[in-house]
C-alpha positions as CSV (number, residue, x, y, z in Angstrom):
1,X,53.6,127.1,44.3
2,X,51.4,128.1,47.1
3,X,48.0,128.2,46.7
4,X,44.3,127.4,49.2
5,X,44.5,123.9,50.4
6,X,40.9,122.6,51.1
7,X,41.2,118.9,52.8
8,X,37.6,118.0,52.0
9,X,35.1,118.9,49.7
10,X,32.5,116.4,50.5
11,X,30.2,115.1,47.0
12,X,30.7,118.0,44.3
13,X,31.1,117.4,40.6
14,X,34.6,117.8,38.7
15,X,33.2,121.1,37.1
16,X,33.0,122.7,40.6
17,X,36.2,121.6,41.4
18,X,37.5,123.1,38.7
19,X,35.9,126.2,39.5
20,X,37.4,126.4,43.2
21,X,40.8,125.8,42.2
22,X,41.1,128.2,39.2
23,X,41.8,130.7,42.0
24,X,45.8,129.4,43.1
25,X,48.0,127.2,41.3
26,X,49.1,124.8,43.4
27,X,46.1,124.7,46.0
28,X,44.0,121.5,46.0
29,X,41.0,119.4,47.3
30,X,39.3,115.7,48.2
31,X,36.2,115.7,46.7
32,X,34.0,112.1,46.9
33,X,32.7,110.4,43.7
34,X,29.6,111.5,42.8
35,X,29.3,108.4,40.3
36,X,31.1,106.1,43.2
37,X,30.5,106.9,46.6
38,X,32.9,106.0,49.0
39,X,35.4,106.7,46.3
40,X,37.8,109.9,46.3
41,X,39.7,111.8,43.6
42,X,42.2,114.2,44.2
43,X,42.0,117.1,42.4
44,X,44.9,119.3,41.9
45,X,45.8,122.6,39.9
46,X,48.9,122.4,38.0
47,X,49.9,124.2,34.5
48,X,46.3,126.6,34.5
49,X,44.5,123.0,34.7
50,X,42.8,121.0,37.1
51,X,44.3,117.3,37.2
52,X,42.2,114.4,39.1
53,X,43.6,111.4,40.8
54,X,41.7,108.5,42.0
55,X,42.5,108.8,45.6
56,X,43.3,105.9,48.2
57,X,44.0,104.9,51.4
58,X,45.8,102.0,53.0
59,X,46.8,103.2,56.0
60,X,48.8,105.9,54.2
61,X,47.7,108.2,51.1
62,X,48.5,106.9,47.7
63,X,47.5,107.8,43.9
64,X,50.8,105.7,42.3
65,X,52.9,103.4,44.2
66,X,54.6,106.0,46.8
67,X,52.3,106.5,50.2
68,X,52.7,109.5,51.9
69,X,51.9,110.3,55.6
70,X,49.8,113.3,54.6
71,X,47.8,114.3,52.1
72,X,49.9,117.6,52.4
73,X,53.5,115.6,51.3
74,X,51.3,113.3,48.7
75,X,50.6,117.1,47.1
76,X,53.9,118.1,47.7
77,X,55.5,115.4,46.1
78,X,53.2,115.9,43.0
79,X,54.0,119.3,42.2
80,X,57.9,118.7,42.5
81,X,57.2,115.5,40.0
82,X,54.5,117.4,37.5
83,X,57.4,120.3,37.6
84,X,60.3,118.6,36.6
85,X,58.4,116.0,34.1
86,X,56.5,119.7,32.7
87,X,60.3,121.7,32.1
88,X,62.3,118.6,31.8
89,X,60.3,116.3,29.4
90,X,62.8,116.2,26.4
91,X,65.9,115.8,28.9
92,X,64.1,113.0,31.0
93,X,63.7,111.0,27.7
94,X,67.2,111.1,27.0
95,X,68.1,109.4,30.2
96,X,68.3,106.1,29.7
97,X,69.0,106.5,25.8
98,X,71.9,107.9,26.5
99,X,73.3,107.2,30.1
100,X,76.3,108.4,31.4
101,X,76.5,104.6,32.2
102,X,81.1,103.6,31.4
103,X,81.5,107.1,33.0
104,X,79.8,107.5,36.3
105,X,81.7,104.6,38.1
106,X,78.6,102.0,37.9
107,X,80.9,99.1,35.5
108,X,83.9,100.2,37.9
109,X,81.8,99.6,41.4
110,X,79.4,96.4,40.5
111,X,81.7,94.5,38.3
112,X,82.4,91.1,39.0
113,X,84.4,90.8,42.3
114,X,88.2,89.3,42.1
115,X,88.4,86.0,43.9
116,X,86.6,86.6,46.8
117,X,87.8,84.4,50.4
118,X,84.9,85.8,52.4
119,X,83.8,83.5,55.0
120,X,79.7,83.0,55.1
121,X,78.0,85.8,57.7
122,X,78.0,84.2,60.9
123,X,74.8,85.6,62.1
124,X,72.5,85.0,59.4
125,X,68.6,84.0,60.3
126,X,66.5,82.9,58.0
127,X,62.9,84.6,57.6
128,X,59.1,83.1,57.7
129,X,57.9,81.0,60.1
130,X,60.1,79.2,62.7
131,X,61.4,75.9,61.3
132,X,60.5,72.8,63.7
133,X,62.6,72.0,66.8
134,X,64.5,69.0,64.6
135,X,65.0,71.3,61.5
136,X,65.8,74.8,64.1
137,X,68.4,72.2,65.5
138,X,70.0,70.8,62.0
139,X,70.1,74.8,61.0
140,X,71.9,75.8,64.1
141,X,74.6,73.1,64.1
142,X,74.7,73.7,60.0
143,X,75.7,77.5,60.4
144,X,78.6,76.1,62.7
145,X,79.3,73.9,59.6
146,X,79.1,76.7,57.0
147,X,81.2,78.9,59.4
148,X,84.2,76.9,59.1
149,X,83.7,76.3,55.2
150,X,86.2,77.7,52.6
151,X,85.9,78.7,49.1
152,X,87.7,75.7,47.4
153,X,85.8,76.0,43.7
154,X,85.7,80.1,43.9
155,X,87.9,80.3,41.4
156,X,86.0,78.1,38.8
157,X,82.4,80.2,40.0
158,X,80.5,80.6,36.6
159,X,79.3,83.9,35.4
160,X,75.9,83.7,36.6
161,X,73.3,86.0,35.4
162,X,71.4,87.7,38.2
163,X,68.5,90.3,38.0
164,X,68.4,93.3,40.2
165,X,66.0,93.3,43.2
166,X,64.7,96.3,42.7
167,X,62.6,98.1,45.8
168,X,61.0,101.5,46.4
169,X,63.5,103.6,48.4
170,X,63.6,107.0,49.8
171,X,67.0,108.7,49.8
172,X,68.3,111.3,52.5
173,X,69.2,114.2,51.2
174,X,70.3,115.0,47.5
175,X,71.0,111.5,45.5
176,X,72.0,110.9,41.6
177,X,71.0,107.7,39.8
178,X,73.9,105.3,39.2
179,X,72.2,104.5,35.7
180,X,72.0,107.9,34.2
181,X,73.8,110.0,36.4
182,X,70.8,112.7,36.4
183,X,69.3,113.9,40.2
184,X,67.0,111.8,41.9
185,X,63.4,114.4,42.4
186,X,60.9,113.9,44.5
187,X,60.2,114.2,48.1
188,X,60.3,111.0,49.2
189,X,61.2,107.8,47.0
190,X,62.4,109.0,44.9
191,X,63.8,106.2,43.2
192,X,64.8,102.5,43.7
193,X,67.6,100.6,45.6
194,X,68.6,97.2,44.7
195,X,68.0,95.4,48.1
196,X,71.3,92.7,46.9
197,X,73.9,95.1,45.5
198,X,72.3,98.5,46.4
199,X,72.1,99.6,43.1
200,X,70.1,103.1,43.2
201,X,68.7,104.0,40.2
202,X,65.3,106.2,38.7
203,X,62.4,103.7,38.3
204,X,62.8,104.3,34.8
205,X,66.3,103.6,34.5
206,X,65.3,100.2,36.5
207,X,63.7,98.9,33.3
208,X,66.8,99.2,31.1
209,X,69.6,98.8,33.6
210,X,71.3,95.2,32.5
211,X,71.2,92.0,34.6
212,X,74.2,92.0,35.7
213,X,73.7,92.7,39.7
214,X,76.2,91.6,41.6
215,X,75.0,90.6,45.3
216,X,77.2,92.4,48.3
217,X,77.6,90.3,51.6
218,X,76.9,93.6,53.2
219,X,73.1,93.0,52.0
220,X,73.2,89.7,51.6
221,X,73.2,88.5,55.5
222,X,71.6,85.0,55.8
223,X,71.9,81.6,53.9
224,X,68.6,80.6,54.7
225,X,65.4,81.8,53.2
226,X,68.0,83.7,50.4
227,X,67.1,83.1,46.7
228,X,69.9,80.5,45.8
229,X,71.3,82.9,42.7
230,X,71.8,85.5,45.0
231,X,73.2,83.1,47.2
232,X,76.2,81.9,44.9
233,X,76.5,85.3,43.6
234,X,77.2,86.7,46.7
235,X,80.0,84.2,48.0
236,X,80.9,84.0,44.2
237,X,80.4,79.9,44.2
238,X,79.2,77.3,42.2
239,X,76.6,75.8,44.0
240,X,75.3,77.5,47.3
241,X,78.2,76.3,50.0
242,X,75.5,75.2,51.9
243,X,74.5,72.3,49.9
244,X,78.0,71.4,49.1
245,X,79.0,71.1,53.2
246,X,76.0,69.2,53.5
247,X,76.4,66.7,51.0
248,X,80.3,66.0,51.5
249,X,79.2,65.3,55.2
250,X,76.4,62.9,54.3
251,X,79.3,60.7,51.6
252,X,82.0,60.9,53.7
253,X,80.2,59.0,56.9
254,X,76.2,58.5,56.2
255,X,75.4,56.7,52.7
256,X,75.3,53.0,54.8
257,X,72.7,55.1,57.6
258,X,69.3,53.1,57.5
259,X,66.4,55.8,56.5
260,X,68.9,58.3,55.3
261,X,66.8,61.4,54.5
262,X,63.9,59.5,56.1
263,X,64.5,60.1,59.8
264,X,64.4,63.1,61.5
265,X,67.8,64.6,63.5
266,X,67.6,64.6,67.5
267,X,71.1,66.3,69.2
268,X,70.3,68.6,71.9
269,X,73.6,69.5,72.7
270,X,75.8,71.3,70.9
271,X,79.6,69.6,72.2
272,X,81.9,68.2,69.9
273,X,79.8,64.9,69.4
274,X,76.9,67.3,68.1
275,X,77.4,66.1,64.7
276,X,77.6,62.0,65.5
277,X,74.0,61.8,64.4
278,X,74.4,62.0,60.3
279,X,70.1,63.4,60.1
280,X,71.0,66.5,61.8
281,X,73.0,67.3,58.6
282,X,70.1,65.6,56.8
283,X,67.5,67.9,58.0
284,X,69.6,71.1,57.8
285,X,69.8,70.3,53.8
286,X,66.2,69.8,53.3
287,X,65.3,72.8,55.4
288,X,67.4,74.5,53.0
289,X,65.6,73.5,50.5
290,X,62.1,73.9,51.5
291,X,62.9,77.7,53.1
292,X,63.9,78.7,49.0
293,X,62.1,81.7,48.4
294,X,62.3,80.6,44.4
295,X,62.5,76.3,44.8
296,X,65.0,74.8,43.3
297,X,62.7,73.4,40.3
298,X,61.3,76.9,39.7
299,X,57.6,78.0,39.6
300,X,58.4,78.6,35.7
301,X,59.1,75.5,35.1
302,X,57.3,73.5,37.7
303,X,54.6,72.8,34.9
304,X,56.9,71.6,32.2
305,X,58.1,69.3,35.0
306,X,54.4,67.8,36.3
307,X,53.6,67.6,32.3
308,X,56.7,65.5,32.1
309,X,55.6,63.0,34.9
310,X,52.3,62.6,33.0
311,X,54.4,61.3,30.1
312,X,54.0,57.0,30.2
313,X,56.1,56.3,27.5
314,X,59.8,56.4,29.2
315,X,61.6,58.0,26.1
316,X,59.7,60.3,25.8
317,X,59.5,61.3,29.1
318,X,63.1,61.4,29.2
319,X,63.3,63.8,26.2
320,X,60.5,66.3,27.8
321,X,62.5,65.9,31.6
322,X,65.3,67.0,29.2
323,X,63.2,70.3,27.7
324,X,61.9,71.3,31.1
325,X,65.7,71.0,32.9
326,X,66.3,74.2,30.0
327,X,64.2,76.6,32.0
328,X,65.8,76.2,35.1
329,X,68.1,79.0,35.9
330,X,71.7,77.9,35.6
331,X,72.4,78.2,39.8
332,X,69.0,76.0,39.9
333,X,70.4,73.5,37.4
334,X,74.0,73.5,38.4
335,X,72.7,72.9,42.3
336,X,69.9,70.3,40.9
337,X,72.5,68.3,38.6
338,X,74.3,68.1,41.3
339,X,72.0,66.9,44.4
340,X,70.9,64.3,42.3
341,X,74.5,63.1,41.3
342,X,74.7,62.9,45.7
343,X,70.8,60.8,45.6
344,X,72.0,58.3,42.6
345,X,74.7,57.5,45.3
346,X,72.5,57.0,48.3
347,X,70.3,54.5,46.1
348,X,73.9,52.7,45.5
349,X,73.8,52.1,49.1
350,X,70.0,51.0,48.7
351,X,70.7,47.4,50.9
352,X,72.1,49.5,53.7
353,X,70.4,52.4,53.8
354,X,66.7,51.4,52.4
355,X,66.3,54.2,50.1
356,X,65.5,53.8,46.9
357,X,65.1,56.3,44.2
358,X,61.1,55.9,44.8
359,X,61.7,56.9,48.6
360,X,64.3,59.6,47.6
361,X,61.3,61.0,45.6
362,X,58.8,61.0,48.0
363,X,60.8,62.9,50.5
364,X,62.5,65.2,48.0
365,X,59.2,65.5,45.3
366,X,57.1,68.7,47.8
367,X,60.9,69.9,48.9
368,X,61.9,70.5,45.6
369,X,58.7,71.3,43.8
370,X,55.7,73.9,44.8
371,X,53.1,74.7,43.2
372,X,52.8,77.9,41.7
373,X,49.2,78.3,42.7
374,X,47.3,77.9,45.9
375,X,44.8,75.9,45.3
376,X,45.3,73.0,48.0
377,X,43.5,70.4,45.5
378,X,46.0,70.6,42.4
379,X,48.9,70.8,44.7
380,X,47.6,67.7,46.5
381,X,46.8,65.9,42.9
382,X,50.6,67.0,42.3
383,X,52.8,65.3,44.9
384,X,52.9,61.9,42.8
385,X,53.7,63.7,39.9
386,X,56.8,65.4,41.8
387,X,57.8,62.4,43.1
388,X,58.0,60.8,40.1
389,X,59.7,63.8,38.9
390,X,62.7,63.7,41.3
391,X,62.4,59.4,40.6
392,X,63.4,60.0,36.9
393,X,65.7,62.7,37.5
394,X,67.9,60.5,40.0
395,X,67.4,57.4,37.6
396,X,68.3,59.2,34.6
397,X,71.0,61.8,36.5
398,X,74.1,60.4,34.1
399,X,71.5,61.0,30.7
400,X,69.9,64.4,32.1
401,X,73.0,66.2,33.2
C-alpha cells in the first residue's frame, strides 16, 4: 500500500487533510491541532477514508501503547493492523471463543511441574535501591544460606493460583499465540510475553487466558525484590524458602538473643564463623520483607487491616482481623500465619530476649504494611495502626490462623 508520505503539514483543518490524501491509499501526514496547538493528529488513508490519530511523543512515536522509532514504522505497523482487523474481523472474533487451547501444547508445556529438586539460582540480585551495608551484608551471607537449602515440603506445595505477568513484547521473526494458535501481526509487538513463564499470547487472548501461570526458574532469577507468589510458584514451595531458612536459623540458636529483631547484624567477613552473630540472619529476613514488590499484608487489604486497628472493642477487632486475613492471597497468608507462629515464640522468650509482641510490632508494623498511597501524612498517621496490627496478629496467632 504505497502511497505520498508528507512528514508535516504544519496547522491545516481535517477537511484539507482529507483532500491531500484522497490521492494514495496508504500515504499520510502530521498535521497540528487547529483547536489545540501544540497537539498533533495523524492522519492516515486506509479503506477510501481518512482515519485521525491523536499523535504523541515520548521520546518515541505512539498513538496506542506500541512506540515506534519512526513515524515511518508507527504507519507501517498501522496499515498491517487496519488490514488484517479490515479482512479478518469475523475470524479475529472467534479467537479466543474458540481457542485451539487442549491442542496447541499450552496445558502440555505450563502445567504444574512434577516434584521439582531445583536448588534456588545462585546469582540472584535483587532490584531498587541498594539495601544498607548491614542489610547488603545479611543478604549476601543469606544467598549462601538459601544456596545450600533443599526442598523438604515440595511435595506438600499447594496449588497456588498465580496471574500471568503480562508485558508488551516484540517477537523475531514469524510467532503464533499459545492461546489461540492464530499468527502474531504486526511489525513490532506484536503481542505479549509473560515475563514469569514466557507465556506469548495476542493482547486479546491475554484477557481470557486462565490464571494458571506457572513461574520458570529460567525467568525467575532472584529471591529478592520477587513477588512472593511468584516466588513459591517458581521453586514449587509452601512458603518462600527464604523465610523458612531464616526462621529455622533464628529457633534453633537465637530466641534467648537480647533485642532479637531489634539490633542490627555487623560480620564483615565472610569465614565459617560468618553466621555466629544471629541479627545477620535477622536483617536478611526483614530485608526480605521490606524489598516485596506486593508486601506481605497486600495493598488490597492494607485498609481492612488499619480499619481493624481502629476497632477498641477486642472482639470485635478480632472478628474484623479475621475478615481482612480473607483477602490476603493464599502465598501471603500461608507465609503470614506462619512468621507470626515464629514471633508468638520469640515473645515466649520475652525475659531473655526483651521483645514483646508490642516491640515485635513496632519493628514488623512499616515491614509488613505500606501504604497504598503516597501521601507521607496518612502513612505517618498509620504506623501505630500497623503496629498494632502485627500486636494482635502475634497475640491472637493460635485464634487467627
Amino acid at each position: 500500500m504505497g502511497g505520498c508520505v508528507c512528514v508535516f503539514h504544519g496547522m491545516i483543518s481535517r477537511e484539507e487533510a482529507d483532500q491531500l490524501l484522497s490521492q494514495a491509499e496508504g500515504s499520510y501526514l502530521i498535521r497540528e491541532s487547529q483547536r489545540q496547538p501544540g497537539t498533533y493528529t495523524l492522519a492516515l488513508r486506509f479503506g477510501n477514508q481518512t482515519r485521525n490519530f491523536r499523535l504523541y511523543h515520548d521520546g518515541k512515536h505512539f498513538v496506542g501503547e506500541k512506540r515506534f522509532e519512526s513515524i515511518h514504522d508507527l504507519v507501517t505497523d498501522g496499515l498491517i493492523t487496519l488490514y488484517i482487523e479490515t479482512k479478518a474481523a469475523e475470524y479475529i472474533a472467534k479467537m479466543t471463543i474458540n481457542p485451539i487451547y487442549e491442542h496447541v501444547g499450552y496445558t502440555t508445556l505450563n502445567q504444574e511441574p512434577t516434584l521439582k529438586k531445583h536448588l534456588p539460582h545462585s546469582q540472584e540480585e535483587p532490584d531498587g535501591p541498594t539495601p544498607a551495608k548491614d542489610d547488603r551484608n545479611a543478604e549476601e551471607r543469606l544467598t549462601s544460606l538459601v544456596r545450600r537449602a533443599t526442598l523438604r515440603e515440595s511435595d506438600l506445595a499447594p496449588k497456588y493460583e498465580k496471574v500471568h505477568n503480562f508485558k508488551v513484547h516484540t517477537f523475531r521473526g514469524p510467532h503464533w499465540c499459545e492461546y489461540c494458535a492464530n499468527f502474531m501481526w504486526g511489525l513490532i509487538a506484536q503481542g505479549v510475553k509473560c515475563a514469569d513463564c514466557g507465556l506469548n499470547v495476542h493482547k486479546q487472548c491475554s484477557k481470557v487466558v486462565p490464571n494458571d501461570c506457572q513461574p520458570d526458574l529460567r525467568h525467575v532469577k532472584k529471591v529478592y525484590s520477587c513477588d512472593l507468589t511468584t516466588l513459591v510458584k517458581a521453586h514449587n514451595t509452601k512458603r518462600p524458602m527464604v523465610v523458612d531458612m531464616c526462621i529455622q536459623e533464628i529457633e534453633a540458636r537465637g530466641l534467648q538473643s537480647e533485642g532479637l529483631y531489634r539490633i542490627s547484624g555487623e560480620c564483615p567477613d565472610i569465614s565459617s564463623n560468618a553466621y555466629e552473630d544471629i541479627n545477620i540472619i535477622t536483617g536478611a529476613l526483614k530485608l526480605y520483607f521490606r524489598e516485596l514488590p506486593i508486601p506481605l499484608i497486600t495493598y488490597d487489604a492494607y485498609p481492612r487491616f488499619i480499619e481493624a486497628a481502629k476497632i477498641t472493642d477486642p472482639e470485635k477487632r478480632l472478628e474484623a482481623l479475621h475478615e481482612a486475613l480473607k483477602l490476603l492471597p493464599p502465598a501471603h497468608c500461608e507465609t503470614l500465619r506462619y512468621l507470626m507462629a515464629h514471633l508468638k515464640r520469640v515473645t515466649q522468650y520475652e525475659k531473655e530476649n526483651l521483645m514483646s509482641s508490642e516491640n515485635l510490632g513496632i519493628v514488623f508494623g512499616p515491614t509488613l504494611m505500606r501504604a497504598p498511597e503516597l501521601d507521607a501524612m496518612t502513612a505517618l498517621n498509620d504506623i501505630r495502626y500497623q503496629r498494632l496490627v502485627v500486636e494482635s496478629l502475634i497475640t491472637n496467632e493460635d485464634v487467627l490462623f
